[in-house]
N, C-alpha and C positions, 0 to 999 in steps of 0.2 A: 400193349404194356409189356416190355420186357424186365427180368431180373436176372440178377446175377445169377454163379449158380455158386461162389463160395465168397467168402468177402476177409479182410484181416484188420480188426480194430486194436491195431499198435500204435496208433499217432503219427503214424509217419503223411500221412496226406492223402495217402494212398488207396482207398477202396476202405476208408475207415468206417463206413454207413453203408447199410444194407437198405438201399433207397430205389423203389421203382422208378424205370423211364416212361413215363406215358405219353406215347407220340399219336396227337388227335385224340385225347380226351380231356373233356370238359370240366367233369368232374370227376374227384375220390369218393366214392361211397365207401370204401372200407380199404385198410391193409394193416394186414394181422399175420403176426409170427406166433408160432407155439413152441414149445418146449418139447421131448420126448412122451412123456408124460400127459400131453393134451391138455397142459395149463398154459392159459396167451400171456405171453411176458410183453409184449408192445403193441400197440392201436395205433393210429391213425385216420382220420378223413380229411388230412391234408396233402396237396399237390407238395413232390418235390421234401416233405419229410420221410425219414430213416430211422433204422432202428442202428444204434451202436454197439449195439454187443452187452448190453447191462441190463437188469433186471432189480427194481426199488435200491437205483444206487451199486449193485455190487456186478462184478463182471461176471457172464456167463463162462463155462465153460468151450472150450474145444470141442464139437460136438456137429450134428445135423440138425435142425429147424426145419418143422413146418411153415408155409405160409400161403397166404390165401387172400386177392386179392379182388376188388370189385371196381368199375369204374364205367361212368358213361360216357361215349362218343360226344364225337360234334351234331350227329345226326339222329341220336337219341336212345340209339342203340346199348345197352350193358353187357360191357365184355366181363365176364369171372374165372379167373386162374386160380391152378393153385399149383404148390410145390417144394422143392426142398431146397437150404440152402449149408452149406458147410462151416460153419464160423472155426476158423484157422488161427491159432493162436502162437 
């Protein structure tokens, strides 16, 4: 599972979702952004969904995110990351 490490949700096309690659997993068990604060602004247990940059509707700030992701293999195995990402505004 790869992620970005900054993303910019301007509209332009461009790295507008902050969206895991999962190359050889099966499934999402989880992927969760937090806020500085330790409050999760976006969920997840779907393949190929993102977060945009908003939070109940209004745009976050320019800031660092946590995020933490879960996911199992073709082979059954559960890989869990976690880490930070930049939202550039």
């Amino acid at each position: 599972i790869f992620l970005p490490t900054a993303f910019t949700p301007d509209g332009n096309r461009l790295n507008d979702v902050f969206v895991p690659i999962a190359v050889g997993i099966s499934k999402l068990d989880y992927f969760r952004v937090f806020n500085r604060w330790g409050n999760e602004i976006f969920s997840t247990t779907i393949l190929q969904k993102g977060w945009d940059g908003t939070f109940k509707g209004k745009e976050q700030g320019p800031d660092t995110y946590v995020w933490m992701v879960s996911g199992t293999d073709y082979t059954g195995k559960t890989v869990v990351l976690k880490g930070t990402v930049n939202l550039i505004r």
